[in-house]
C-alpha positions in Angstrom: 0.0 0.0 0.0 0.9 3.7 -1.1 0.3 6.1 1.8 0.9 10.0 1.7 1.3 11.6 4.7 -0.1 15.3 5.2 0.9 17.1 8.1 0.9 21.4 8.8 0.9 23.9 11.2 0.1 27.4 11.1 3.0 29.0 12.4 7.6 28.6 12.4 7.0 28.8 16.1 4.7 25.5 16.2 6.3 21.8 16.1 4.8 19.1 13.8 5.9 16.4 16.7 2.7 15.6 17.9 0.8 15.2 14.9 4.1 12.8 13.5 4.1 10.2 16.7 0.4 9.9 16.3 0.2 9.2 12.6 3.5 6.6 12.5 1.9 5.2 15.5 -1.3 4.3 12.9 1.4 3.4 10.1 3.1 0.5 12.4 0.0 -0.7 12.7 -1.0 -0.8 9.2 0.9 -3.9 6.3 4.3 -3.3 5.0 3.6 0.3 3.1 5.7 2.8 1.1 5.2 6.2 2.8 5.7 9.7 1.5 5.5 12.3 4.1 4.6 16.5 2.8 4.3 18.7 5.8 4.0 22.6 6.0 4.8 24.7 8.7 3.9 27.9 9.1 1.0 27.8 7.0 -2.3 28.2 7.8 -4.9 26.1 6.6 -7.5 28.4 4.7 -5.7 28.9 1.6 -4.4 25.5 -0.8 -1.3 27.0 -2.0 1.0 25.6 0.0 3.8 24.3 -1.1 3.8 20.5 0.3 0.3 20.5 -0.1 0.5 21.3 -4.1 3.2 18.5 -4.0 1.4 16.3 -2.8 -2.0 16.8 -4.6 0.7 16.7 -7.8 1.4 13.8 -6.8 -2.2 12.1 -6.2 -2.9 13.2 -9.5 -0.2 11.1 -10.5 -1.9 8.3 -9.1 1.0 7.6 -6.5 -1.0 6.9 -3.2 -3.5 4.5 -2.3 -4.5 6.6 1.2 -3.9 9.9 2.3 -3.3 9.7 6.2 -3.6 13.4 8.3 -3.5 14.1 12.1 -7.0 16.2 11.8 -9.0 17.5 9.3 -8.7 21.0 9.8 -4.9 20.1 9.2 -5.7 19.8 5.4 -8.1 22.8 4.8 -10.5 25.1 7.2 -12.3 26.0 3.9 -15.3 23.6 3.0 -15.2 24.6 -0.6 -11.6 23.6 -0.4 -12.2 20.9 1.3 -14.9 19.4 -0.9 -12.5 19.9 -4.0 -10.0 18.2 -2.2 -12.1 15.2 -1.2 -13.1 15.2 -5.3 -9.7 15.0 -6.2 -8.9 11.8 -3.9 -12.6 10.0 -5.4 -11.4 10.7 -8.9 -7.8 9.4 -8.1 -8.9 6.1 -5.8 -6.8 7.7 -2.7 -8.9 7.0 0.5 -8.6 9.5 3.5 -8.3 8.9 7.1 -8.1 11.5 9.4 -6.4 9.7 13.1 -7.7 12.6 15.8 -11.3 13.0 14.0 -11.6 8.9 14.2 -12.9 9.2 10.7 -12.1 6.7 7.7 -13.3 8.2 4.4 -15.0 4.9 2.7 -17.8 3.8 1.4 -20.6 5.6 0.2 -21.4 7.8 3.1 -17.6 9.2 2.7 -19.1 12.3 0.7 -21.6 13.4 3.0 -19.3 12.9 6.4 -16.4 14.6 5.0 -19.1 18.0 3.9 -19.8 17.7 7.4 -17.1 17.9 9.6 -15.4 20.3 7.2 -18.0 22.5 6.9 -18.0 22.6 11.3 -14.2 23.2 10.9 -14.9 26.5 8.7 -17.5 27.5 11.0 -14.7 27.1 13.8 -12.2 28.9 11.4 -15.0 32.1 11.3 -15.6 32.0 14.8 -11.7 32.3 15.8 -11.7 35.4 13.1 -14.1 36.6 14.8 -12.8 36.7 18.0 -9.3 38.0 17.0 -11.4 41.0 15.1 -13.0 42.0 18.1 -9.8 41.9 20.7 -7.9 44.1 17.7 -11.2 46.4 18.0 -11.2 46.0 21.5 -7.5 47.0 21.6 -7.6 50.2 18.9 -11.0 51.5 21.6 -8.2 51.7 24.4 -5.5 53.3 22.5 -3.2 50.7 21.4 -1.3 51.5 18.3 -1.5 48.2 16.1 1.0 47.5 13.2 4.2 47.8 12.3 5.7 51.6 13.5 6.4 53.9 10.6 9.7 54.0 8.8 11.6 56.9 8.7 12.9 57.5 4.9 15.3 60.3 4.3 13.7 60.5 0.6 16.8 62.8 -0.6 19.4 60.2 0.4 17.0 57.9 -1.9 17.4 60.1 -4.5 21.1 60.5 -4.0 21.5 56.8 -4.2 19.3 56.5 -7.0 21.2 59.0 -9.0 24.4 57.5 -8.4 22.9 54.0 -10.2 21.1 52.1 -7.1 18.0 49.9 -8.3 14.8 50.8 -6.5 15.3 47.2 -5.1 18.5 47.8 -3.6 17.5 51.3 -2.6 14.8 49.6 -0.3 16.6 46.9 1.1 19.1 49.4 2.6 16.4 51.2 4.0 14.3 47.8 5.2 11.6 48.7 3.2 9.6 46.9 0.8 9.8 48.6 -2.9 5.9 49.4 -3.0 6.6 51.5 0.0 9.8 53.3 -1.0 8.0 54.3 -4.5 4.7 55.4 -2.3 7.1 57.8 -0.7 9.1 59.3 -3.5 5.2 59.4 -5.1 4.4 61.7 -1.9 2.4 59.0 -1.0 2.0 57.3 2.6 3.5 58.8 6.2 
């Protein structure tokens, strides 16, 4: 059997560790298998374009697994639409899904409906955590905290100097620890 292992986590700081023991705890006890293993950290799980994640629907397409194997649901997408496209890609290429912490084994004919289901409760988790971060950064600009990143100083006549003398734009606002869209707003007379 061809298994393809999907693990992520949402930020550098987090550690895929947990989510591994679990899952090559299931592998032992499944037959002798060939495992591939695509894992993305620092990634959230509302968007698809991560980069193991495209790998490793690349390589479903390619008809290289027989299961997909993940910690959680909500570890492959947070978006039902996503999530049903996903699930549509796996029926179309045979690759069955089991999801360890969920308890959930996507066969048979009810797999459809079930995986709708619980990924449609994971978005609605996903809006009620934006929600909640919306309201403490409302909470926090009502009593005078100051969010983002604190305005860069440019001295927009050195940037002219240095552009003058045959600086890119590019290397104009790296010395400056800007990003380019910024440095041009300025010289524009655009932004702070």
């Amino acid at each position: 059997m061809r298994i393809a292992v999907y693990m992520r986590c949402s930020t550098g700081e987090q550690t895929l560790d947990s989510q591994k023991v679990e899952i090559e705890r299931y592998l032992q006890s499944r037959q002798p298998c060939k495992v591939t293993w695509y894992a993305d950290q620092g990634y959230g799980g509302g968007k698809t374009d991560r980069p193991a994640f495209q790998r490793m629907l690349g390589d479903i397409r390619r008809r290289r697994f027989d299961l997909l194997v993940c910690f959680k649901l909500d570890r492959l997408s947070r978006s039902l639409l996503d999530a049903v496209q996903l699930l549509d890609v796996l029926r179309c290429h045979d690759v069955k899904l089991v999801s360890l912490r969920d308890g959930i084994s996507f066969e048979g004919v009810w797999a459809n409906l079930l995986y709708a289901l619980v990924s449609g409760l994971a978005e609605i988790e996903a809006e009620g955590i934006r929600a909640r971060v919306r309201a403490g950064l409302a909470n926090a600009r009502k009593n005078g905290v100051v969010l983002g990143r604190p305005a860069t100083t440019i001295d927009l006549n050195q940037v002219r100097q240095l552009l003058k003398k045959g600086q890119t734009m590019a290397a104009v606002a790296d010395q400056f620890s800007v990003c380019l869209r910024t440095l041009q707003r300025r010289l524009n007379g655009k932004g702070k």
